[in-house]
Structures are given as C-alpha cells and as structure tokens.
C-alpha positions as CSV (number, residue, x, y, z in Angstrom):
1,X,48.1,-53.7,-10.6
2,X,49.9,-51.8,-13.5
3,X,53.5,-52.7,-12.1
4,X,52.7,-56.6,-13.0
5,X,52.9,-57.0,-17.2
6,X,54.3,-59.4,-20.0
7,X,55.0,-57.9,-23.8
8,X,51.7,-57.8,-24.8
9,X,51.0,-54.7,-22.2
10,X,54.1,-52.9,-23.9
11,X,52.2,-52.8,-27.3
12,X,50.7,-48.8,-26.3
13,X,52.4,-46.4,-27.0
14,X,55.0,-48.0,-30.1
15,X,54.8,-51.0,-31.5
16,X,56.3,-54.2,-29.8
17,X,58.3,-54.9,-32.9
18,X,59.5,-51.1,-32.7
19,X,60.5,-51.4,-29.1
20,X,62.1,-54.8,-29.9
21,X,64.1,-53.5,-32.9
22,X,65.4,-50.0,-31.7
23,X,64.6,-49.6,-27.5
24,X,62.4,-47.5,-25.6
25,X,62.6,-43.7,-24.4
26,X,62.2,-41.9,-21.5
27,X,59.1,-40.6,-22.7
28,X,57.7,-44.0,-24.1
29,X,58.2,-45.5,-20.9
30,X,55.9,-43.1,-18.7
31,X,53.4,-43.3,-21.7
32,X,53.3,-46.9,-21.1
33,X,52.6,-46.7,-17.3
34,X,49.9,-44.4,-18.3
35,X,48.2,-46.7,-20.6
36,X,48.5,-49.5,-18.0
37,X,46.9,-47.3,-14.8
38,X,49.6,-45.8,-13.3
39,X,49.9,-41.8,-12.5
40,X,53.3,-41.2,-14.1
41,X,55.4,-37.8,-13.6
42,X,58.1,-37.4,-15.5
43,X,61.4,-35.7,-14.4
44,X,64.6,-34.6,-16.4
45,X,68.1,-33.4,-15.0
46,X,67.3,-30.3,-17.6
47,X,64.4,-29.5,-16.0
48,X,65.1,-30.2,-12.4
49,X,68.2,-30.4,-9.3
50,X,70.1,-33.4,-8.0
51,X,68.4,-32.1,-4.7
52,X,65.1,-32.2,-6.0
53,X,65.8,-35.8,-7.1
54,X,67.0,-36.6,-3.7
55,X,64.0,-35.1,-1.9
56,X,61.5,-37.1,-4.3
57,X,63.4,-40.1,-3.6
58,X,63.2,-39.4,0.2
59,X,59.4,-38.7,-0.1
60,X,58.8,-41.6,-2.6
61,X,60.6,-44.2,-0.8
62,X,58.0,-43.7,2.3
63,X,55.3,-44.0,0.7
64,X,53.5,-46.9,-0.3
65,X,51.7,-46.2,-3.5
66,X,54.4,-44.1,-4.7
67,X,57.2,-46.3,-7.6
68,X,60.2,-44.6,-8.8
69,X,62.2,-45.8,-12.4
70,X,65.2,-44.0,-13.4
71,X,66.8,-44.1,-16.8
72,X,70.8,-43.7,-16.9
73,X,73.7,-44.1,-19.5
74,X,75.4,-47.5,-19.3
75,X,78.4,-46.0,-20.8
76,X,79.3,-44.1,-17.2
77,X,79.7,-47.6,-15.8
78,X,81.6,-48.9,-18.5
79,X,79.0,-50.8,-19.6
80,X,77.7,-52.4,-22.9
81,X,74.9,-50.9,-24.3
82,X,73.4,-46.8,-24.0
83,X,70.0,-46.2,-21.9
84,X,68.9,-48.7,-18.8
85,X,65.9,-48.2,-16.8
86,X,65.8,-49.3,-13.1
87,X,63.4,-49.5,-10.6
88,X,64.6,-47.3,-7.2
89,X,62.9,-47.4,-3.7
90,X,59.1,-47.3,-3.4
C-alpha cells in the first residue's frame, strides 16, 4: 500500500535534496500520494468551512479506505518550526 514508504518514494514530485533543504507544501504532499497510488483530494480553509472539515472528518473516520493528513502552523502551539503534517482518523 501507498501509506507504507522510506525517502526514496518522496523523490516525485521535488527532489529529495529539495524537500530535505527547504520542506514540503501542501500541494507537494497530495502530489506525492498521487505518485505512490493514493486518490488524494485536497482541501483549503480558503476554499472550504470548519463544518465541511468536520463532516469529512466524520465521514472519513468510518470508513476504511478513506486517510486524512492535515497540515497546520506550529507557531499556534508555540511551537518551533512553521508547517506540520499529521495524520487524523481513517
């Protein structure tokens, strides 16, 4: 299955040494489960509600073939660093 890589797997859609020097985006991340199999949609708080977000969730997280990874600011938890991507639910 897609969801089981190493770094090699990453080299898609940037360059390892790219991704290792400056990080991955949103966009670059949902490329990559793309390239390894996976049906990826992509969702953005610009484009979408915190109650569509919620029912997705809801809907994802009963389903079996269904994966959800978010990507949030580090700085909001007064944490080092800027993006993190996290696996939720599924």
């Amino acid at each position: 299955p897609w969801r089981w890589f190493d770094d090699s797997m990453l080299d898609c859609c940037e360059s390892l040494d790219n991704i290792k020097q400056k990080g991955i985006t949103f966009g670059k991340v949902a490329c990559l489960a793309h390239c390894n199999g996976a049906k990826a949609d992509s969702f953005r708080t610009s484009e979408s509600s915190v109650d569509d977000f919620r029912s997705y969730v809801v809907s994802c997280a009963s389903s079996e073939n269904c994966h959800i990874i978010v990507s949030y600011s580090r700085k909001a938890f007064k944490q080092t660093g800027s993006g993190h991507f996290s696996p939720i639910g599924g």
